[in-house]
C-alpha positions in Angstrom: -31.9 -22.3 25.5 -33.6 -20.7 22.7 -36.7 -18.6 24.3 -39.0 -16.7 21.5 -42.4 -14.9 21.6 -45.5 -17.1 20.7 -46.1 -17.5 16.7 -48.5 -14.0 15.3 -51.6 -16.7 15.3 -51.4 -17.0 18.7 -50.8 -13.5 20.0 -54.0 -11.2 21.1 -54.7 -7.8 19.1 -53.5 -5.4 21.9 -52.9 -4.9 25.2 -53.3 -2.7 27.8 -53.0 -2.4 31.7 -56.5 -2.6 33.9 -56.7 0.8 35.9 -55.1 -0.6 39.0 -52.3 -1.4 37.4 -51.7 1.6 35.5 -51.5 3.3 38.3 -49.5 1.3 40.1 -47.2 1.5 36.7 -46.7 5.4 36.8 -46.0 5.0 40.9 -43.4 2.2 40.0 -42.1 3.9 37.1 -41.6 7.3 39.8 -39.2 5.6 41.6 -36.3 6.1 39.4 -35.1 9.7 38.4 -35.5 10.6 34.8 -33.8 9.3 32.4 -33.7 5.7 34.4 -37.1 4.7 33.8 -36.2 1.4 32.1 -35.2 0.2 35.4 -38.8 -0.5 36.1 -38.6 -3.1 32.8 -39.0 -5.9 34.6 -41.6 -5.2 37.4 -44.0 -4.2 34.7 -43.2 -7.2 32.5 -43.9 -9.2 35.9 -47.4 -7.2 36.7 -48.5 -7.5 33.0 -48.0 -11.2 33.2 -49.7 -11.3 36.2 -52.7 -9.9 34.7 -52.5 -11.5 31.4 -50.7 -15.0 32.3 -48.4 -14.4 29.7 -46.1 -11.6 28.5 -47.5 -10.9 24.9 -46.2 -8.8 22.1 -48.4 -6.4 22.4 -47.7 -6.3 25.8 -43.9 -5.7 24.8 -44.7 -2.7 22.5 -46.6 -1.0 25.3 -43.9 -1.2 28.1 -41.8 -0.2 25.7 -43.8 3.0 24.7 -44.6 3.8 28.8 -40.5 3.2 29.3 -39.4 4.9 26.3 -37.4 1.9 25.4 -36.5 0.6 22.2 -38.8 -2.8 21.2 -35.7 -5.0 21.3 -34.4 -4.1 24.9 -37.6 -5.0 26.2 -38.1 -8.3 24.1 -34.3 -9.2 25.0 -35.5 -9.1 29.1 -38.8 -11.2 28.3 -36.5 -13.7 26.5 -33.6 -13.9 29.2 -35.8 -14.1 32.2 -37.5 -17.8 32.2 -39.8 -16.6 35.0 -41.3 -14.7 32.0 -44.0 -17.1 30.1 -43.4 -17.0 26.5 -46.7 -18.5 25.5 -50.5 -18.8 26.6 -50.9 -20.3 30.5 -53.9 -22.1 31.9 -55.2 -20.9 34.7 -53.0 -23.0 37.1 -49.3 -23.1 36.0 -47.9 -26.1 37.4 -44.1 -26.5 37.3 -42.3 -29.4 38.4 -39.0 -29.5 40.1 -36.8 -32.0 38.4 -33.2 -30.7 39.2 -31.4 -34.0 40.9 -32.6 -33.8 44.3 -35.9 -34.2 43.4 -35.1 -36.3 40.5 -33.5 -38.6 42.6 -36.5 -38.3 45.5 -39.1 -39.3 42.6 -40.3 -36.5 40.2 -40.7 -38.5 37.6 -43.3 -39.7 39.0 -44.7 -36.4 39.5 -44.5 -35.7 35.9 -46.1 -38.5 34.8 -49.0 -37.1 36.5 -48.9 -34.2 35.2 -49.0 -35.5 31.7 -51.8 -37.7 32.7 -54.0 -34.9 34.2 -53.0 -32.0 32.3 -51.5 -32.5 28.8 -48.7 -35.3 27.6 -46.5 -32.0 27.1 -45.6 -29.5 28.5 -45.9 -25.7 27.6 -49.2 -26.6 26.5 -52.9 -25.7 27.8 -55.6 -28.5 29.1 -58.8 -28.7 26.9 -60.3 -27.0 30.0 -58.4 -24.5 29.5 -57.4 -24.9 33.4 -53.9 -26.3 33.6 -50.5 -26.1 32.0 -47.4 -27.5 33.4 -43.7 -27.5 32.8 -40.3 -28.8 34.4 -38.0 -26.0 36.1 -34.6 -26.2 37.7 -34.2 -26.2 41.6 -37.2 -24.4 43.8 -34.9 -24.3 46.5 -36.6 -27.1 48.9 -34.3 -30.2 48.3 -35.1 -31.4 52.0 -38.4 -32.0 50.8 -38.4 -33.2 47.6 -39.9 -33.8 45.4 -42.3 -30.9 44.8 -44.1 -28.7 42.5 -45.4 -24.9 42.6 -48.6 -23.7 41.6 -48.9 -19.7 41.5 -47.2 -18.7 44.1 -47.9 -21.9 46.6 -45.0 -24.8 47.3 -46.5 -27.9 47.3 -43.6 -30.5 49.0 -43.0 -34.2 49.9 -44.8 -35.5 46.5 -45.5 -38.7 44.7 -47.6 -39.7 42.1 -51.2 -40.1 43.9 -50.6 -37.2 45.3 -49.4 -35.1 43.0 -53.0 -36.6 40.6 -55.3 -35.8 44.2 -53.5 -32.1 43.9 -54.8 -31.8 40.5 -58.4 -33.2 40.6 -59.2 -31.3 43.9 -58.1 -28.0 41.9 -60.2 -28.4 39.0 -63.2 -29.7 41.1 -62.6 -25.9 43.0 -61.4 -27.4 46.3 -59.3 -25.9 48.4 -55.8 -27.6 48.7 -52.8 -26.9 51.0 -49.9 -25.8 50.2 -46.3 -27.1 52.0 -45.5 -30.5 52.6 -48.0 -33.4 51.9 -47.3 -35.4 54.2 -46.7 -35.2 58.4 -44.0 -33.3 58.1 -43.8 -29.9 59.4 -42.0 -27.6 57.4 -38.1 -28.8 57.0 -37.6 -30.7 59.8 -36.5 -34.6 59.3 -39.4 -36.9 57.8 -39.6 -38.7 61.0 -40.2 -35.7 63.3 -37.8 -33.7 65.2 -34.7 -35.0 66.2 -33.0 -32.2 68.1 -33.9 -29.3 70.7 -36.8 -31.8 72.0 -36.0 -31.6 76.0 -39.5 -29.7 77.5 -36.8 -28.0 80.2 -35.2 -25.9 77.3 -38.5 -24.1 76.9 -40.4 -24.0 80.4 -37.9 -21.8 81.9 -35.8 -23.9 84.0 -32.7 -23.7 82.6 -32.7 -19.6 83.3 -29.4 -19.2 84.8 -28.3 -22.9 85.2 -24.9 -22.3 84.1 -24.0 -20.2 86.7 -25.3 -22.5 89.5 -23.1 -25.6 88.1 -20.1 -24.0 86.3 -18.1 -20.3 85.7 -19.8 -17.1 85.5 -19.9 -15.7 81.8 -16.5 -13.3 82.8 -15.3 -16.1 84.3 -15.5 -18.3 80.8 -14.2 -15.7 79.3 -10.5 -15.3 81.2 -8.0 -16.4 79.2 -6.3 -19.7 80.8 -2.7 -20.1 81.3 -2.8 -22.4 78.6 -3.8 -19.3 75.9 -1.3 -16.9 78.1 1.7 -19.9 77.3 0.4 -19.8 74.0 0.5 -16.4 73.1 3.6 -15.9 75.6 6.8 -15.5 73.3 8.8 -18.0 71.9 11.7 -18.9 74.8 15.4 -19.6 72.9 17.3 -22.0 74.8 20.5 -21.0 76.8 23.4 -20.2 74.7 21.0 -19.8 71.0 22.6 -17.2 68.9 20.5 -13.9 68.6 
């Protein structure tokens, strides 16, 4: 896939880290022993985005100059890295799972509201200016598919309606919650647990059960004479050539 800065037009004059984060820069950039500072590239290409939404050029000539890097090297890990946005971000950057697990549990679905409440495509800003979206590949929570992250929330166990609810309670500033949408709790099966449900594994009861109805731990751990047969040497019959 063919990943390249946003066109001059869209591109701000300059850039430059707040005061925070210039100083967290030069503590970040101290970590490595001279002559290794370009290891710090990506952390802050990550904290610049952060701050900005989107890694700019400008933004690329400066780490360059603070990492005494060539342009190029730095443009060549903003381009690779597709955690790295490319182009202007709304405030709320919403991308949608669509890698086959959830693709298969509905995300379609979940893009169609998307393009309904944000923009009909994606990489592209809401006239708010609050919203972008775009698909990614796997988020890593196939067991509750389909689902979405905003920022750094998971939002899990999606459909349409609620999927469109997510959006209009964010723009109308109320507060939503992240993790499944549904009654599930966590990763556990959609119809509750199935496993590890007996109260007496919990309340203490079972505290040294095994050694009232069965072997001691040493004793469990003998070997029996059917290990010591099968470990003894092989026997050759009477009269086998050695």
């Amino acid at each position: 896939m063919l990943r390249r800065l946003a066109p001059p037009e869209m591109q701000p004059a300059d850039f430059a880290f707040s005061a925070e984060n210039a100083e967290w820069a030069k503590k970040e950039i101290a970590k490595y022993p001279p002559g290794r500072q370009a290891s710090a590239v990506i952390s802050l290409l990550w904290r610049g985005q952060e701050q900005e939404g989107w890694v700019t050029h400008p933004m690329i000539e400066s780490i360059a100059g603070m990492l005494s890097m060539p342009f190029i090297r730095v443009l060549e890990v903003a381009t690779f890295y597709t955690m790295f946005n490319l182009v202007p971000v709304g405030t709320h950057l919403v991308q949608v799972c669509t890698t086959s697990p959830c693709w298969l549990a509905g995300s379609d679905a979940v893009v169609e509201a998307c393009k309904k409440h944000i923009h009909p495509h994606p990489h592209t800003v809401s006239a708010d200016g609050k919203f972008s979206w775009m698909e990614v590949e796997c988020l890593g929570a196939c067991v509750n598919a389909p689902m979405l992250q905003i920022g750094k929330d998971f939002y899990e166990d999606l459909d349409g309606p609620v999927t469109e609810k997510l959006l209009e309670d964010l723009r109308a500033g109320r507060p939503i919650k992240p993790g499944p949408q549904n009654a599930r709790h966590s990763s556990e099966p959609a119809g509750g647990a199935t496993t590890l449900t007996e109260a007496s594994l919990y309340d203490g009861s079972m505290i040294g059960r095994q050694n009232r109805i069965g072997n001691t731990d040493a004793e469990g751990k003998a070997p029996t004479q059917a290990a010591s047969d099968r470990e003894a040497p092989a026997q050759k019959p009477p009269g086998a050539a050695t």
